[in-house]
C-alpha positions as MATLAB code, in Angstrom:
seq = 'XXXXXXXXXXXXXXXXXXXXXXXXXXXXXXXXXXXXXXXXXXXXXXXXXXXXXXXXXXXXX';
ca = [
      12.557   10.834  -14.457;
      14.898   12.774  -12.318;
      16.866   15.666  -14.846;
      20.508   16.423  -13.867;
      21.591   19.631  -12.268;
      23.341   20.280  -15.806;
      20.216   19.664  -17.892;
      18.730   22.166  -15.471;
      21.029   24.749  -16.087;
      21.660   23.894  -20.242;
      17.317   24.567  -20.589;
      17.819   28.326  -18.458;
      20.733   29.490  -20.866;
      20.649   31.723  -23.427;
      20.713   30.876  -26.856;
      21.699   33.845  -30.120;
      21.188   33.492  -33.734;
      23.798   35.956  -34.631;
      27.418   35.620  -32.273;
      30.102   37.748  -34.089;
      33.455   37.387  -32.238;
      35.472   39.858  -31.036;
      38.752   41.651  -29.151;
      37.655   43.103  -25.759;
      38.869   46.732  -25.357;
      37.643   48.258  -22.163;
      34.548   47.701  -19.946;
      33.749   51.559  -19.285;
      30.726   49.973  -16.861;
      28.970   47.243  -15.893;
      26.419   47.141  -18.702;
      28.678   48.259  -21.463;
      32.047   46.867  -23.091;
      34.221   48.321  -25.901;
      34.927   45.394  -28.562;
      37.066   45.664  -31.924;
      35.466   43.443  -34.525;
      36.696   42.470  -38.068;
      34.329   43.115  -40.899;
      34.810   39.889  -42.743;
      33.791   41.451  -46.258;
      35.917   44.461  -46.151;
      38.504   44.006  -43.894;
      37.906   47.070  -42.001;
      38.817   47.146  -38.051;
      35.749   48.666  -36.014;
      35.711   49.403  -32.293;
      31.676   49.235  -31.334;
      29.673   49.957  -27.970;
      28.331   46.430  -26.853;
      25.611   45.608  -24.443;
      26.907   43.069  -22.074;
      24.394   40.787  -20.941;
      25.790   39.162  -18.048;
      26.519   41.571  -15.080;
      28.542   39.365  -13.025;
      32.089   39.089  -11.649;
      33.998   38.707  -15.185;
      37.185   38.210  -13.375;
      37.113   34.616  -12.162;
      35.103   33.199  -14.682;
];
């Protein structure tokens, strides 16, 4: 059985248990972005330091 190239790439992808979504803020370097997130309980706005996973060119993807 010969797989396709996208079940190739769908089994090397990442998969997370917990996502929370987010406003993008600044990028202050390649590893790190600024995000504000909503706390769904309370309401409150919070900007947090982020690890970003993905290193590569964020601009034309």
């Amino acid at each position: 059985m010969i797989r396709s190239e996208y079940d190739r790439w769908k089994s090397w992808t990442m998969k997370y248990d917990r996502v929370i979504t987010g406003i993008f803020e600044s990028r202050p370097n390649r590893f790190i972005a600024m995000v504000e997130i909503t706390d769904p309980d309370t309401g409150n706005v919070y900007v947090c330091k982020c690890h970003v996973k993905n290193t590569g060119n964020a601009i034309n993807s």
